[in-house]
N, C-alpha and C positions, 0 to 999 in steps of 0.2 A: 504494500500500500504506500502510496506516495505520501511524505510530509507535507506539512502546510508550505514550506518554502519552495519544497518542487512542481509543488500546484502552480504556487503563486508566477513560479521560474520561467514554466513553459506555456502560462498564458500569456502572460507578457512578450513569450518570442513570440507567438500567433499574433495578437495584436499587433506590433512591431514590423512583422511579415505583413498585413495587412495593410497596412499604411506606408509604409516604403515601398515594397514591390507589388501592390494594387491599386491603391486608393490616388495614392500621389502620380505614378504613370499614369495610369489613367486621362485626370484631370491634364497634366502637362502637355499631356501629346495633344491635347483638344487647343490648345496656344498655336497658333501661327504667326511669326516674325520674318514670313520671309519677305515680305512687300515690305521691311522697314517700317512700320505701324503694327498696330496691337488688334488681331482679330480672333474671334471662337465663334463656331454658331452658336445661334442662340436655343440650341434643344438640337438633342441624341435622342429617338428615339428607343421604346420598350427593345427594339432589334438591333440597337445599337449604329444606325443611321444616321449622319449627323446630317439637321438642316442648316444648311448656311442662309438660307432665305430667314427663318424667324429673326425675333427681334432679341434684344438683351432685356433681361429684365433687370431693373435697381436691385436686389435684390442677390441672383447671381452673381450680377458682378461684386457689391459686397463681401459676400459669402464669400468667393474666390478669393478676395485678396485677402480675407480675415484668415480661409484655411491654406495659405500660403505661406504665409506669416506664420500663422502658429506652428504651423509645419517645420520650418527653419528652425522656427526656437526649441524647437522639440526636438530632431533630429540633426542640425547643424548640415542640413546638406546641401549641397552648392544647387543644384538645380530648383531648390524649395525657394533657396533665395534670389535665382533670378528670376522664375516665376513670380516672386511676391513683387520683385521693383518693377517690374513691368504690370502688374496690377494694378499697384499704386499708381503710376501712369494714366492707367486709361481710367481711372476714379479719376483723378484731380484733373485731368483734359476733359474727360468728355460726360460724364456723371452729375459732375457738381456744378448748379447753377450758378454761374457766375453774376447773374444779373438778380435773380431775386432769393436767393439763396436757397438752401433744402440740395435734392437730389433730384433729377429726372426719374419718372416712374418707369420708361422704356424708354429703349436708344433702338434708333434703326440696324440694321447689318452692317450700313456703312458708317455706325456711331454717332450720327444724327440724332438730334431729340424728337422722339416718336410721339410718346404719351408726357405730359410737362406735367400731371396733375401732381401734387406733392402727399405722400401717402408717409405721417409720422415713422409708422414699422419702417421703410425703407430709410427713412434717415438715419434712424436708429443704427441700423446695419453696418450704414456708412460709416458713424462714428467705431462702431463694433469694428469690422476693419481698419480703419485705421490705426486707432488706438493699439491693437495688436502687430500694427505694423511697426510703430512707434519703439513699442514692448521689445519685440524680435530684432531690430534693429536700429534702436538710441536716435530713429531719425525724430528730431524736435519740429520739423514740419507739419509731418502727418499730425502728431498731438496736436498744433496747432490748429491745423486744419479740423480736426476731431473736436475739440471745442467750439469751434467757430461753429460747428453744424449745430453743437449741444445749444449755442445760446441762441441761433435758429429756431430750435426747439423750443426753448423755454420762452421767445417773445414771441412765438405765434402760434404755438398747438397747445402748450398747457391754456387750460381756463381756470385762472386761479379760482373763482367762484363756485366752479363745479368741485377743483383739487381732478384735474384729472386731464388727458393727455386728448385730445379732439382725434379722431379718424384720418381726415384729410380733409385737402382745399384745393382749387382751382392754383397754375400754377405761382399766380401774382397773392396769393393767400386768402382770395376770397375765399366763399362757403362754397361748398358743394352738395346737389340735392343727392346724389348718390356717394358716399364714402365708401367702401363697402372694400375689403380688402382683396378679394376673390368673391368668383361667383356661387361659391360654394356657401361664401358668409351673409353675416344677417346687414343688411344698410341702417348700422347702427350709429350713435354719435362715440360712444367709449365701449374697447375690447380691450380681453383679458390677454391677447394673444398679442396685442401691440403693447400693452404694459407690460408683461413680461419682456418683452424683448429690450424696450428701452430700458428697463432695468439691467439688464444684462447688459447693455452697450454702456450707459453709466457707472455701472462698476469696474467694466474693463478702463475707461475713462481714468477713473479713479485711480489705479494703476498707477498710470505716467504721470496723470498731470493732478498732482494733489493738492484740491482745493476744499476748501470748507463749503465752498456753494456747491460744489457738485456732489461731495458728502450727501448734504442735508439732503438732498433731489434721491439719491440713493434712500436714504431715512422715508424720504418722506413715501416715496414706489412703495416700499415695505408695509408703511401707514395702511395705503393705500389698498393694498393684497389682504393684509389682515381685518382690516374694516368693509371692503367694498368687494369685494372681487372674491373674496372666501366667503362660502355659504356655511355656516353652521349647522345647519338644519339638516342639509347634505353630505357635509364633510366636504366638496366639491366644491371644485372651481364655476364660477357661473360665466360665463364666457362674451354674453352679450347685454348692454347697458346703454338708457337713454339718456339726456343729459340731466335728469335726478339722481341716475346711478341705480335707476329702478332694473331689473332684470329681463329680458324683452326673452329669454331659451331656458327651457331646462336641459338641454342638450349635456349629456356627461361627455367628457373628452378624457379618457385615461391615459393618454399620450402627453398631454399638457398636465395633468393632476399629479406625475412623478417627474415630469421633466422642470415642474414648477418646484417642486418639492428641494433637489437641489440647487437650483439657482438660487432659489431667496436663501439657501442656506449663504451659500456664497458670496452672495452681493451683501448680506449682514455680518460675513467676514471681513470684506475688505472693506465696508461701513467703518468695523469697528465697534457694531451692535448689537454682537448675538446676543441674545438672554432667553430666558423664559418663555418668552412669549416667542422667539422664533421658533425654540423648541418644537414648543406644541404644533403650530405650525405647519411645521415640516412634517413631523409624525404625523397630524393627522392625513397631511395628502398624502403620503407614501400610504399610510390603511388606507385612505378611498381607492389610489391607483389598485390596491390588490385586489380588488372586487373583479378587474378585466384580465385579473393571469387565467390563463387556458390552460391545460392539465398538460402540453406540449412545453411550459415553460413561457411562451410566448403571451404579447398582452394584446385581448381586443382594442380595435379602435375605440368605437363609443357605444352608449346607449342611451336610448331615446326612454324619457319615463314615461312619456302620454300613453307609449301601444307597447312599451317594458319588450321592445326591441333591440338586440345588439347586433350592430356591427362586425363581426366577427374577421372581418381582414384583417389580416396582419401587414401595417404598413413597414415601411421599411422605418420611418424615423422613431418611431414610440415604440420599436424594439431598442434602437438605440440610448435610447431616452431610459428604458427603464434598467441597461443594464447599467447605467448612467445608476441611478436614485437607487436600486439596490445597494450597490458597494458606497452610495455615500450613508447610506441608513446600518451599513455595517461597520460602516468608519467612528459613527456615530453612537453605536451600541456595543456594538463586538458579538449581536447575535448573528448565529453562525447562519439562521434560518435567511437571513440577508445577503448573505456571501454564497448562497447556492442558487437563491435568486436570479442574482447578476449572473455569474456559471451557465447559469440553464438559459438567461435571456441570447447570452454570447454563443451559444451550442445552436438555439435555433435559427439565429442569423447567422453563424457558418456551412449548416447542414440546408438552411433553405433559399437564404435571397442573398447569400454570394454570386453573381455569374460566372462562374471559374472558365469558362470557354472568353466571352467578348468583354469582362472586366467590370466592373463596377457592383451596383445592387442592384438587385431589381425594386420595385416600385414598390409590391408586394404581394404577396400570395394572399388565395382567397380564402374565403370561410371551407373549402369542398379541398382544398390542396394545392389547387392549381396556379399554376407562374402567372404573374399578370405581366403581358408586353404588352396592354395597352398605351397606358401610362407611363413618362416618360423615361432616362434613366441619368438625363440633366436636361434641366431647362428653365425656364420660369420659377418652379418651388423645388428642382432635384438639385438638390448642389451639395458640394463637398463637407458639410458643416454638421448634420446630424453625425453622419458615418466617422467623419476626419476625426471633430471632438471626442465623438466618445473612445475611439480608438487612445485619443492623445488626455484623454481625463483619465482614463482606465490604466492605464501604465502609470499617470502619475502616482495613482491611487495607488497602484500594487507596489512601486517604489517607494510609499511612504507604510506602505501593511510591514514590508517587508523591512525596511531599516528601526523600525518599533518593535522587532522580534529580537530576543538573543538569541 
């Protein structure tokens, strides 16, 4: 029987294998520098087809230079980091409004502004990138640049009077009668899905450029998750909000309810704020998320309470996500029922939505077994960032399991 350390040894090379020789080729080889300028399509299809006709999304490109970046800091490898300064690149050229600040929501193929409307989450992202750019490599630009977007943020999407982060606006900041992040989502004025994220761009923020205003904003997201956005009643994250903060879905999202779980741990790390009340918190989303573990190890998407429907796909990112929030719930407790958790989430996404033939993940498998190549395997929402992360959070983890043993 293998020790805890040789457990912990040879998951860590898997992981490591995963992200050096899959996860990172992959992504790199989709870069094109031969023309002298920065192109990728904008979406690889389920069969691994790339279209060069789609558009880029904010978002993508974000995510790219964020898991670029992190990438180099993580593994120190030359190609992580000229992929990352060429990211940086086509962010700060073609991405970033220069005229009324924020981000472009879509860039054409030839990196023209396609879609101008300014959508919070994708700024967010922006800052998320950079700021890990900054992290990975000491450049005092990019932070610069990453604040500058934060205070974007804070004079034109927070509403101080609500306490909460607006949707999105027309590109000049007006209102918009549609905000609506995808068409998948509710056209709501505040989502749980864009405060989280800004939360997490803010603390990466935090990081580099240490300020007490961006502290407090960090403080205050946290405020925000525990009073408005955490249901008690449910245990559950509520995900859609009008601008009283009233609840418009009871829609469960288990993919968000443990990937939320870790993050607020994290962000009231680098706050400088854990206590008590993040505690509970945390634990209690980590118990709502187990409501969707599947006896495979794996966690359903969501479930509807109106007709006590679930979702039973297995997406690709809310495996990520929980093996994510298991091992930090085990980091946290030391129960072991937590560390087999995360084991059995990493087992199902090695044994099911790796592509070991054309490279990446797939989308995800359905409630009957079967591979989905509908849906993409980059584009608009497939990007390197669920997969990359938990990859580069999961070793960090097992690096800090392991040097706390004698």
């Amino acid at each position: 029987m293998n020790t805890m350390n040789e457990t912990l040894a040879s998951w860590r090379r898997e992981l490591s294998d995963e992200l050096t020789e899959r996860i990172l080729p992959f992504w790199g080889a989709l870069l094109d520098w031969r023309s002298g300028g920065i192109s990728f399509p904008g979406r690889v299809d389920g069969y691994g087809r790339p279209h060069h006709d789609a558009g880029v999304g904010a978002v993508l490109a974000a995510r790219m230079l964020w898991f670029f970046s992190a990438a180099y800091r993580t593994t120190r490898r030359e190609e992580a980091l000229t992929a990352a300064r060429r990211m940086r690149r086509y962010v700060g050229t073609y991405l970033i409004d220069r005229r009324h600040g924020g981000v472009f929501w879509e860039l054409a193929p030839d990196a023209r502004p396609r879609d101008c409307r300014k959508q919070s989450y994708a700024i967010g992202f922006a800052i998320y990138g950079l700021a890990e750019y900054a992290r990975a490599t000491g450049d005092t630009s990019a932070s610069d640049e990453a604040t500058a977007l934060f205070e974007t943020l804070e004079s034109h999407a927070f509403d101080a009077g609500a306490g909460g982060y607006v949707e999105a606006f027309a590109r000049d900041w007006q209102p918009l009668d549609d905000m609506r992040l995808s068409l998948r989502d509710m056209n709501a004025v505040f989502s749980m899905n864009t405060h989280l994220h800004i939360l997490e761009s803010y603390a990466e923020l935090l990081r580099v450029a240490e300020s007490e205003r961006i502290r407090q904003r960090v403080v205050g997201l946290l405020e925000i998750f525990a009073e408005r956005i955490y249901d008690r009643r449910t245990g559950h994250l509520n995900l859609f909000f009008d601008a009283a903060w009233r609840p418009q879905s009871d829609t469960v999202s288990y993919g968000h309810d443990i990937e939320a779980s870790w993050l607020i741990d994290d962000a009231a790390r680098a706050a400088g704020c854990s206590g008590p009340e993040t505690n509970r918190l945390v634990g209690a989303l980590a118990a709502a998320a187990a409501e969707g573990l599947q006896p495979d190890g794996s966690m359903a998407y969501e479930y509807e309470p109106a007709d006590g429907r679930t979702d039973a796909d297995r997406h690709w990112w809310v495996q990520a996500e929980s093996a994510v929030g298991w091992l930090n719930m085990y980091e946290r407790t030391g129960d072991a029922c937590f560390f087999e958790r995360s084991r059995r989430a990493w087992r199902y996404i090695s044994e099911h939505l790796l592509d070991r033939t054309a490279g990446e993940w797939f989308w995800s498998v359905r409630a009957d077994g079967s591979v989905n190549r509908i849906d993409d395997k980059a584009g608009f929402w497939k990007c390197p960032y669920h997969n990359g992360r938990m990859c580069m959070e999961l070793i960090r983890r097992i690096d800090r399991i392991t040097s706390s043993k004698p």
